[in-house]
NUVO-207629 format. One record per residue (C-alpha): residue in three letters; x, y, z. Coordinates in steps of 0.5 Angstrom, whole numbers, always signed. Example, Ala and Ser with C-alpha at 12.3 -4.5 7.8 and 13.67 -1.06 7.14 Angstrom:
! residues 2
residuo=ALA | px=+25 | py=-9 | pz=+16
residuo=SER | px=+27 | py=-2 | pz=+14
***
This chain:
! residues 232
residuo=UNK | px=+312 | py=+198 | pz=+302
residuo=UNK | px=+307 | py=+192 | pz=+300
residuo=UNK | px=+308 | py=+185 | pz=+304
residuo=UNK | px=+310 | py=+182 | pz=+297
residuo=UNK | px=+316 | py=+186 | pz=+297
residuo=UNK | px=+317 | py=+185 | pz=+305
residuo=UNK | px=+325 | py=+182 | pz=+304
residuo=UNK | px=+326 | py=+175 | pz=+306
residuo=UNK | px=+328 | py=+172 | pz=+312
residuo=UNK | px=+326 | py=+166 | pz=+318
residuo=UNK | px=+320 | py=+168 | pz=+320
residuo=UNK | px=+318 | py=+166 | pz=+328
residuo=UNK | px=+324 | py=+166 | pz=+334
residuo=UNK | px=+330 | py=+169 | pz=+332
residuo=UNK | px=+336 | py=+165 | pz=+333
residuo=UNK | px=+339 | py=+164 | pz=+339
residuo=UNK | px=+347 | py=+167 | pz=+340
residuo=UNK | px=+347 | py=+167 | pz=+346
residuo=UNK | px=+350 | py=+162 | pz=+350
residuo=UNK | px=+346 | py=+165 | pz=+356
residuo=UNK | px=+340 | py=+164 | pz=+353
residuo=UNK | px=+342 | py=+157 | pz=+351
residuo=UNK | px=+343 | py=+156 | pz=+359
residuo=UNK | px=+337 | py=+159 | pz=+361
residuo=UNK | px=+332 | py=+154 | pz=+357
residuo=UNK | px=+337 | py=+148 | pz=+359
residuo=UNK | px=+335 | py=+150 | pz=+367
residuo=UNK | px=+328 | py=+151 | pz=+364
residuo=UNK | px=+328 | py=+145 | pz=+361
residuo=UNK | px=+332 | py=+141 | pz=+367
residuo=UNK | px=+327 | py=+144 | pz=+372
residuo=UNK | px=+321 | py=+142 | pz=+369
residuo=UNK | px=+323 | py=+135 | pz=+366
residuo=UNK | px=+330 | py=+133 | pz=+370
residuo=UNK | px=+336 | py=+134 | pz=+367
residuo=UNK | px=+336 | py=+126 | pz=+364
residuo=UNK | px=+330 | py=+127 | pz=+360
residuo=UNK | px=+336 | py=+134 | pz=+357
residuo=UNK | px=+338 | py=+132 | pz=+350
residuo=UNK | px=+341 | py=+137 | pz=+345
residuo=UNK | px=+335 | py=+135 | pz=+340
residuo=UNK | px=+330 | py=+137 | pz=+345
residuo=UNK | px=+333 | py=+144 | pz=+347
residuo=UNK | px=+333 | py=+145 | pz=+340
residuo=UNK | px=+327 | py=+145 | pz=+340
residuo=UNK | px=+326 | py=+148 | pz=+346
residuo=UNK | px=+330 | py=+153 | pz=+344
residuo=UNK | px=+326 | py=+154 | pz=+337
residuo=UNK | px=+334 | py=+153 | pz=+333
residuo=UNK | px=+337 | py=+147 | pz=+329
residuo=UNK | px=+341 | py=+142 | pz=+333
residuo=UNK | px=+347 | py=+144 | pz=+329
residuo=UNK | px=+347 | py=+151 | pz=+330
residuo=UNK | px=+347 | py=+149 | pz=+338
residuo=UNK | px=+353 | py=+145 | pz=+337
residuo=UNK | px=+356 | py=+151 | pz=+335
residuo=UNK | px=+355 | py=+153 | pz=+343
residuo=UNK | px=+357 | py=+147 | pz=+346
residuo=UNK | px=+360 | py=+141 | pz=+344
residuo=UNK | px=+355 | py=+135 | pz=+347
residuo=UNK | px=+350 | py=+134 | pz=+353
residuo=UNK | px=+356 | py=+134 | pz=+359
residuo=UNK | px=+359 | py=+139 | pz=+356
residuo=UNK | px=+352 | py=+143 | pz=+357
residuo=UNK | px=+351 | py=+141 | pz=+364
residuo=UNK | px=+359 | py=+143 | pz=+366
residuo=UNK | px=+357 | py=+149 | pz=+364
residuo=UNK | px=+350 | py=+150 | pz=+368
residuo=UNK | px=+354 | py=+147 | pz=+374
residuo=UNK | px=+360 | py=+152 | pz=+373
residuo=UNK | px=+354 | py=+158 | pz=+372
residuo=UNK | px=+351 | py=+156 | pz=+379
residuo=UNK | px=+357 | py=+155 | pz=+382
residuo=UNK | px=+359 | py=+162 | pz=+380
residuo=UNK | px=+353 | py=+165 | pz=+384
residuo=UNK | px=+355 | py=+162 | pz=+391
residuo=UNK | px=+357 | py=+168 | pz=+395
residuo=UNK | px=+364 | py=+166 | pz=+399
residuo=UNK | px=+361 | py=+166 | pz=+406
residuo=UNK | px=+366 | py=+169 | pz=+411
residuo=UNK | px=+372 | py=+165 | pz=+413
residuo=UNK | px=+373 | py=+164 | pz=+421
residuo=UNK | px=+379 | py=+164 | pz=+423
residuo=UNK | px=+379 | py=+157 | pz=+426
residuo=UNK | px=+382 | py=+150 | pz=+421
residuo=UNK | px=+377 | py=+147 | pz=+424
residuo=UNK | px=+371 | py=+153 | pz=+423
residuo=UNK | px=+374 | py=+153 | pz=+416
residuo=UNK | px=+373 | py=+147 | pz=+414
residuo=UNK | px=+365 | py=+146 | pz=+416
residuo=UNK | px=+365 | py=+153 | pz=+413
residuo=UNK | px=+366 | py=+151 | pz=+406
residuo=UNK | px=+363 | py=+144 | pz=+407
residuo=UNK | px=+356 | py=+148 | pz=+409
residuo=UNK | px=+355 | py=+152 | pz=+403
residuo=UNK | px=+358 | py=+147 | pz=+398
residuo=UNK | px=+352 | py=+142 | pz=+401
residuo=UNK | px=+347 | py=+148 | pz=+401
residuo=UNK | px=+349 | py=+149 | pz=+394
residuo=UNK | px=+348 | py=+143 | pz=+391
residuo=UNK | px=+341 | py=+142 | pz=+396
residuo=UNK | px=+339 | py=+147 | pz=+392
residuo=UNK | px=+341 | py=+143 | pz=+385
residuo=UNK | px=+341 | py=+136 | pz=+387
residuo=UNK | px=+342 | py=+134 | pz=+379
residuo=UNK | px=+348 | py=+138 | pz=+380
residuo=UNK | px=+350 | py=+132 | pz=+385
residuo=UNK | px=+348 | py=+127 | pz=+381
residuo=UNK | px=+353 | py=+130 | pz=+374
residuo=UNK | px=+359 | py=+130 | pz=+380
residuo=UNK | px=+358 | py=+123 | pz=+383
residuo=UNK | px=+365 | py=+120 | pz=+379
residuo=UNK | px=+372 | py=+120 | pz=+381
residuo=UNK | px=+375 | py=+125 | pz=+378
residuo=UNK | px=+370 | py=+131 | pz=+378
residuo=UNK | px=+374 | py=+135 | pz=+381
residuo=UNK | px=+377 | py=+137 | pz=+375
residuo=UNK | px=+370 | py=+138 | pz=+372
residuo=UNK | px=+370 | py=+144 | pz=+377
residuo=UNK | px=+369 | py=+152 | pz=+376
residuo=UNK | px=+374 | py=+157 | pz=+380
residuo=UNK | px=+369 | py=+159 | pz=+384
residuo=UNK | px=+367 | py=+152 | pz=+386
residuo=UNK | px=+375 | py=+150 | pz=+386
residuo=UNK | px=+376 | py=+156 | pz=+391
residuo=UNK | px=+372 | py=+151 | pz=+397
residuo=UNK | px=+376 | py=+145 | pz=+396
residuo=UNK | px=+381 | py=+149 | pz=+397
residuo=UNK | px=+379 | py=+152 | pz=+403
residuo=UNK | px=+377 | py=+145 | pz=+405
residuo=UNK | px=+383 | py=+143 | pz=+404
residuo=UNK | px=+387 | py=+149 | pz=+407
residuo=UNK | px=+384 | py=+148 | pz=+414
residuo=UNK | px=+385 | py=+140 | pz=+415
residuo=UNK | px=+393 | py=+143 | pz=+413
residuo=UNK | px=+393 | py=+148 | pz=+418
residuo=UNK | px=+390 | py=+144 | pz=+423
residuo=UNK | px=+395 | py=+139 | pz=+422
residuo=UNK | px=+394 | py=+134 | pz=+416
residuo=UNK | px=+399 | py=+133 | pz=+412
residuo=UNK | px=+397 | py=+135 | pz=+405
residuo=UNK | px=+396 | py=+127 | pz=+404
residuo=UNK | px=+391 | py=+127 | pz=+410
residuo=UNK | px=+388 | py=+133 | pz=+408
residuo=UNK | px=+385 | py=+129 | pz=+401
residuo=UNK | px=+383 | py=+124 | pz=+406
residuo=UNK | px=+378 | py=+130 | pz=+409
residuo=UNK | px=+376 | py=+132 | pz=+403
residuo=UNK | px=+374 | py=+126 | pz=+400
residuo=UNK | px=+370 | py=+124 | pz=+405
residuo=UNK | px=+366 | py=+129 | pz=+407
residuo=UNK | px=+364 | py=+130 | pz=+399
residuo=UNK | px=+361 | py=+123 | pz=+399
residuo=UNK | px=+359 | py=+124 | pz=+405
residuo=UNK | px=+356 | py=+130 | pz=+403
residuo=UNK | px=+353 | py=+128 | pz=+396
residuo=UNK | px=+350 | py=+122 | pz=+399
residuo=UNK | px=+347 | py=+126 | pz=+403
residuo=UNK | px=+343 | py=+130 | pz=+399
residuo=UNK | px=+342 | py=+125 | pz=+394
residuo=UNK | px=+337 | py=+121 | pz=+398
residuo=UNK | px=+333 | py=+127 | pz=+401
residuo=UNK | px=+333 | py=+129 | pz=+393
residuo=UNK | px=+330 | py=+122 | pz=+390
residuo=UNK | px=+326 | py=+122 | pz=+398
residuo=UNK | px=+323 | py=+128 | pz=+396
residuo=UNK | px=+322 | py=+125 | pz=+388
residuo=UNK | px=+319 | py=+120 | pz=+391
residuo=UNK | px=+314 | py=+123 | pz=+397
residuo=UNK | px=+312 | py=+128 | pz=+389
residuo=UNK | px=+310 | py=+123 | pz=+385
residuo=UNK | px=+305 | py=+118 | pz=+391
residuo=UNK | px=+311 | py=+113 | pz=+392
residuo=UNK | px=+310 | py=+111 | pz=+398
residuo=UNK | px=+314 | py=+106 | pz=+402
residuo=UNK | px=+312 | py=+100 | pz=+404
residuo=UNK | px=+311 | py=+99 | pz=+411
residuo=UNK | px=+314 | py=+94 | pz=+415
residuo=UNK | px=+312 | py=+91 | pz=+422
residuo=UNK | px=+317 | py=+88 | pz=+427
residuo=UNK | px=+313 | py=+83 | pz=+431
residuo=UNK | px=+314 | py=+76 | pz=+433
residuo=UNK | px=+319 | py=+72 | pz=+433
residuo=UNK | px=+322 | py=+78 | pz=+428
residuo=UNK | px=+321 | py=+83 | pz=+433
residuo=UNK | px=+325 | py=+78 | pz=+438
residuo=UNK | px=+331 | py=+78 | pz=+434
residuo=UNK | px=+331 | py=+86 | pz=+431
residuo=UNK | px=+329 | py=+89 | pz=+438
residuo=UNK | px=+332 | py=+96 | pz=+436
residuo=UNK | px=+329 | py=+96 | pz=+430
residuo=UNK | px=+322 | py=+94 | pz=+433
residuo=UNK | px=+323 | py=+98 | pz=+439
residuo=UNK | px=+323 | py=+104 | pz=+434
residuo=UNK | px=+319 | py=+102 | pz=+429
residuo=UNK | px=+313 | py=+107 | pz=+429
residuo=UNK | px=+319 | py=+113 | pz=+429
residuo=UNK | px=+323 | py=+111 | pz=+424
residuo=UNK | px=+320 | py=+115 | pz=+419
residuo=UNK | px=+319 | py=+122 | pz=+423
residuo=UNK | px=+327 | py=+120 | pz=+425
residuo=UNK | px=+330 | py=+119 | pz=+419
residuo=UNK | px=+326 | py=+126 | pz=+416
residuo=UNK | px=+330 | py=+131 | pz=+420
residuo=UNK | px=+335 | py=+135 | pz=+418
residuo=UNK | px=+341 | py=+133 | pz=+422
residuo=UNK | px=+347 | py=+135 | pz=+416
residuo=UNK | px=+349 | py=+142 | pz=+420
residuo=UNK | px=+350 | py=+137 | pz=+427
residuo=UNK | px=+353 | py=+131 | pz=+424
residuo=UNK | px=+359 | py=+135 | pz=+419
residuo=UNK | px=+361 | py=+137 | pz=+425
residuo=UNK | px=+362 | py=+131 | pz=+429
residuo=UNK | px=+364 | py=+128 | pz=+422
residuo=UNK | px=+370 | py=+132 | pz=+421
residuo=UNK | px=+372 | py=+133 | pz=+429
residuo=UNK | px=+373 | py=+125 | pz=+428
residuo=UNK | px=+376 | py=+126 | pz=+421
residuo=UNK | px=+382 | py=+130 | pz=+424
residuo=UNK | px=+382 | py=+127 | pz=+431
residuo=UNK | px=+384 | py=+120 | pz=+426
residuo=UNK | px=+388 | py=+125 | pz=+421
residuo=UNK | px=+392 | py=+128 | pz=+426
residuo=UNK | px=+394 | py=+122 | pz=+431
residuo=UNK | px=+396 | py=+118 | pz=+425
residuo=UNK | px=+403 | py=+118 | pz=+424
residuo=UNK | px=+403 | py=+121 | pz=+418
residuo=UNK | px=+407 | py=+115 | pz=+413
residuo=UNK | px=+402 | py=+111 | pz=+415
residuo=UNK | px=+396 | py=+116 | pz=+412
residuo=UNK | px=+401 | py=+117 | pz=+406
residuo=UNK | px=+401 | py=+110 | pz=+404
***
C-alpha cells in the first residue's frame, strides 16, 4: 500500500481512555509542579488529549485530586491491629500520617471541615478504627469524634509544616535569624537560653512520642468527664 493510500487518521499520541492513565500524569504532573499549578487545560496537555475529551473522565480539578487521594489511600496495607483500644488508635493515627507524609498535597485538598465525606473506603476504614478504640476505651461515640478530630488536626499540621519546611529548605529559603541579647534576652530568658538549638530541636522527628502522649491525655480527658458534659 502506498502512503497516499494509507487510511486517515490522528497522527502522533493516541487518545487517552483510561482513567488510570489519566492519574498517572496527573501524579506526574503533581510530582513535578505541585498539585496547585494542576489544571485540566494543563494535563491535557500533558496528556496529548483535548480538555474536552478529559471532561468525559473527571468532572473538574477536585474531582481529580479526590480521585488520585482515593487511589493512594487504596494502596496503604492495613497494618496489624493490637488488641489494645488505646494501641489501636496510635495504630491507625500512625499509617494515616505516614501516608499523607508520603503525599503531603493530599493534607493539603483535606484541610476543610467536612472532608471525611471526601474519603475513600480504605482511608474511611482508619477512621473507623480510630473511632472504635476510643469507644472500647470507654468514649462515649460523641467523645470518640473529639479523639478523632484532634488528632487529624494534630496530625495534618504536622506534616504540613515539615512539608512547607522541606519546600522552603529546597528552594534556598532561609530563616531569618534571630538574636536574643539584651534587654530582649532579659525579658525571653528561655528563648535565649535556647537560641543556638532551636533549629536542630524543632527539626527532630517527634511524631511517633508525642501521639502517644497525645491520646493518653485525649482519653484520660475523654473518659473522666461526664459523658452530658462531652456531648454538649
Amino acid at each position: 500500500m502506498s502512503p497516499n493510500a494509507a487510511p486517515h487518521g490522528r497522527v502522533g499520541r493516541p487518545p487517552v481512555t483510561s482513567r488510570a492513565q489519566i492519574l498517572i500524569a496527573a501524579r506526574r504532573l503533581i510530582d513535578r509542579d505541585g498539585w496547585d499549578k494542576l489544571t485540566i487545560r494543563r494535563l491535557a496537555g500533558e496528556i496529548g488529549i483535548g480538555a474536552t475529551t478529559l471532561y468525559h473522565h473527571v468532572r473538574d480539578k477536585e474531582d481529580l485530586l479526590l480521585l488520585l487521594i482515593h487511589e493512594h489511600a487504596d494502596q496503604i496495607p492495613h497494618p496489624d491491629l493490637p488488641a489494645e483500644p488505646r494501641e489501636r488508635v496510635i495504630t491507625a493515627a500512625t499509617a494515616i500520617h505516614d501516608s499523607l507524609a508520603a503525599w503531603p498535597w493530599a493534607a493539603e485538598v483535606l484541610t476543610t471541615d467536612g472532608f471525611i465525606m471526601r474519603l475513600g473506603d480504605s482511608a474511611l476504614w482508619l477512621v473507623e478504627v480510630i473511632l472504635a478504640g476510643a469507644v472500647d476505651h470507654g468514649c462515649t461515640p460523641a467523645q470518640s469524634v473529639y479523639v478523632f478530630r484532634s488528632i487529624w488536626y494534630y496530625t495534618v499540621g504536622e506534616i504540613l509544616v515539615r512539608a512547607h519546611s522541606a519546600r522552603a529548605r529546597a528552594n534556598d529559603e532561609v530563616p531569618v535569624s534571630r538574636e536574643f541579647s539584651g534587654q530582649l534576652a532579659a525579658q525571653l530568658p528561655r528563648l535565649a537560653a535556647l537560641n543556638d538549638q532551636w533549629a536542630k530541636l524543632a527539626s527532630q522527628d517527634t511524631y511517633p512520642q508525642a501521639l502517644r502522649a497525645f491520646v493518653d491525655g485525649l482519653l484520660a480527658q475523654a473518659t473522666s468527664t461526664a459523658p452530658h458534659e462531652q456531648d454538649r
